[in-house]
C-alpha positions in Angstrom: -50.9 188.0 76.1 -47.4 186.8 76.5 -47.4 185.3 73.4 -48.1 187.9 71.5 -45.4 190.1 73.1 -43.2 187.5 72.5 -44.3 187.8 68.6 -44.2 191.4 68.5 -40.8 192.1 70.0 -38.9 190.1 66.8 -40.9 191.8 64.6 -40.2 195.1 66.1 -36.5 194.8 66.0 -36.5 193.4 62.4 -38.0 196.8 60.9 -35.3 199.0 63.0 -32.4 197.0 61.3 -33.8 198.1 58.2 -33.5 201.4 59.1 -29.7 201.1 59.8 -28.4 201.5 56.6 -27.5 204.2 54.2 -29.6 204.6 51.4 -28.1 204.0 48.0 -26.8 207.4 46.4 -28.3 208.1 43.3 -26.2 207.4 39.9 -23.8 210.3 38.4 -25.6 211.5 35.2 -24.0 213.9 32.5 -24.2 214.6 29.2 -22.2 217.6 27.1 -21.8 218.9 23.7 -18.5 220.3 22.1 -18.0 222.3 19.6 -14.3 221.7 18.8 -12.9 224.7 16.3 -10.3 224.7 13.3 -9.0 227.8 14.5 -6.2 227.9 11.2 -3.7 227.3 10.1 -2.0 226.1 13.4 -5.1 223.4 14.2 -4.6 220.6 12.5 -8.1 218.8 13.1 -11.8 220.2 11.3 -14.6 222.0 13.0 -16.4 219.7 14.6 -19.2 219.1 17.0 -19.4 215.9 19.6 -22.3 214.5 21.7 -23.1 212.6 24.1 -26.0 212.8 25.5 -28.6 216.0 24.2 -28.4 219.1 25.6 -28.1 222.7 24.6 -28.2 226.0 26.9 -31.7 225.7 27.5 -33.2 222.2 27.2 -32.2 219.6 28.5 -33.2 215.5 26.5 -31.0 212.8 27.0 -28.6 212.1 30.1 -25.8 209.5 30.3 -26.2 207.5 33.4 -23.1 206.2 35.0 -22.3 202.6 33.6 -25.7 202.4 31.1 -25.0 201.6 27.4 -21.0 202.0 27.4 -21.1 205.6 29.6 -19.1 206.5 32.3 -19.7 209.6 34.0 -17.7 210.5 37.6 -18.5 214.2 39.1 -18.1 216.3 41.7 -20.1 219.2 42.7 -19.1 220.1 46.2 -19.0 223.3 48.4 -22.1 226.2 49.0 -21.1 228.7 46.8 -18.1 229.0 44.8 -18.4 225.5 43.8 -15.6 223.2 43.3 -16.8 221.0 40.2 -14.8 218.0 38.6 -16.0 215.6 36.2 -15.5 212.9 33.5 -18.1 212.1 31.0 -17.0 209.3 27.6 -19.2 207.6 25.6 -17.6 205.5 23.1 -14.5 207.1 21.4 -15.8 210.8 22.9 -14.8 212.1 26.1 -14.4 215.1 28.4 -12.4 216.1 31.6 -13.0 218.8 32.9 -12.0 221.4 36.4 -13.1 224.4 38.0 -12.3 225.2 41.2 -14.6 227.9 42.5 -17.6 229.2 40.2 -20.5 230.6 41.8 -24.3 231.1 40.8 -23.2 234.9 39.1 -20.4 233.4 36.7 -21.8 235.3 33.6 -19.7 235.4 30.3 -18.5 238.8 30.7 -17.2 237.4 34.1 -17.0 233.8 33.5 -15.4 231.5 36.4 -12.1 229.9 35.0 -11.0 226.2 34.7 -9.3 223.6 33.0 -10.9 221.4 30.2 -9.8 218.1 28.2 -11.9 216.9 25.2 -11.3 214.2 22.7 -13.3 212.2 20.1 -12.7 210.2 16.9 -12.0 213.2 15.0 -9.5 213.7 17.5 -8.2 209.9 16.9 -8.6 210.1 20.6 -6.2 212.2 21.3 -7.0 215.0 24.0 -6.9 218.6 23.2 -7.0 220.5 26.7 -6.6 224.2 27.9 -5.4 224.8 31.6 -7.9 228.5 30.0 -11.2 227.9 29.9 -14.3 230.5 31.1 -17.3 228.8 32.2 -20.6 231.0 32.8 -24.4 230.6 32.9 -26.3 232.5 30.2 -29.4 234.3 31.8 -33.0 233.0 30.6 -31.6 229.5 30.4 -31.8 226.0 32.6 -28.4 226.4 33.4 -27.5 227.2 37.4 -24.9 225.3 39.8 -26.2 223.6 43.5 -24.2 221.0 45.7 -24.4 218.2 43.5 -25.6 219.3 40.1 -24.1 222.3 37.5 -25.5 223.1 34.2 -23.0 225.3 32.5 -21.8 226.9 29.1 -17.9 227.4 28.1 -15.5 228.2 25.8 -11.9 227.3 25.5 -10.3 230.0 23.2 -6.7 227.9 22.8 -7.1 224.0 23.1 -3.7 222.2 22.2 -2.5 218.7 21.4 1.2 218.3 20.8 2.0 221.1 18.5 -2.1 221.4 16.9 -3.5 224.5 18.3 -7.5 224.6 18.0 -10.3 226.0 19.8 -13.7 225.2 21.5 -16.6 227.4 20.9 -19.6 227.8 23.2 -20.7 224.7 24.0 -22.8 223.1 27.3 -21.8 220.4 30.1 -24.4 218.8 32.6 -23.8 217.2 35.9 -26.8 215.6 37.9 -26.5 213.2 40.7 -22.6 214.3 41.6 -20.8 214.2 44.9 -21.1 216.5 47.2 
């Protein structure tokens, strides 16, 4: 009988030490799609649209995972309502920034939550166009929605600049999965 104790006891304490450790947080995912806008005669790049990833307002196909094929995406999605978002999402030459410091699940487009946004692409010649004056909002009927860790969202940027080119960004989409908290 003592030997089996004596068996018992290290096996035991071995399965608690695997309890002791954090699990491994899950890998930031984004994806967004931009549709950058020669606004006229002050914009100085063409209309364009830029992907990475494939998303839309309401369906959701392809994800970037963090460090997976070239990506990079960092995000934050932290707080309980508004939200406090950050993120960076590139893929090759294409990249965003982007900020909002408080949107909450009602952000509609006729009362949109404001923030900051940075976008640039090889049409861009990687140069960032970015507007301290962007609305971000959730269309009704749609995927889109904001939780601690995750937003789904649509914006616009009426004014993007770049050193003395002037453009715009119509409605286009941004998704976050797997973000800080």
């Amino acid at each position: 009988m003592l030997r089996v104790a004596c068996l018992a006891f290290p096996l035991v304490a071995f399965a608690f030490l695997g309890g002791c450790s954090d699990p491994v947080p899950p890998t930031p995912q984004g994806a967004f799609n931009v549709q950058f806008t020669d606004t006229g005669a002050d914009c100085s790049i063409a209309s364009h649209r830029s992907e990475a990833g494939a998303i839309t307002d309401t369906k959701k196909t392809t994800v970037l995972i963090d460090g997976v094929e070239g990506a990079s995406v960092s995000c934050s999605v932290s707080g309980a309502g508004p939200f406090n978002v950050s993120a960076k999402i590139s893929l090759g030459s294409d990249g965003i920034n982007l900020s909002i410091p408080a949107i909450n699940v009602g952000a509609t487009e006729m009362s949109p939550a404001a923030g900051s946004f940075a976008f640039w692409s090889d049409r861009t010649a990687g140069d960032a166009f970015s507007s301290a004056k962007c609305n971000f909002y959730f269309k009704e009927g749609t995927g889109e929605g904001v939780a601690g860790g995750k937003l789904w969202v649509s914006f616009e940027c009426p004014e993007v600049v770049e050193s003395q080119s002037k453009c715009g960004i119509s409605e286009s989409h941004v998704i976050l999965e797997n973000c800080d908290q």
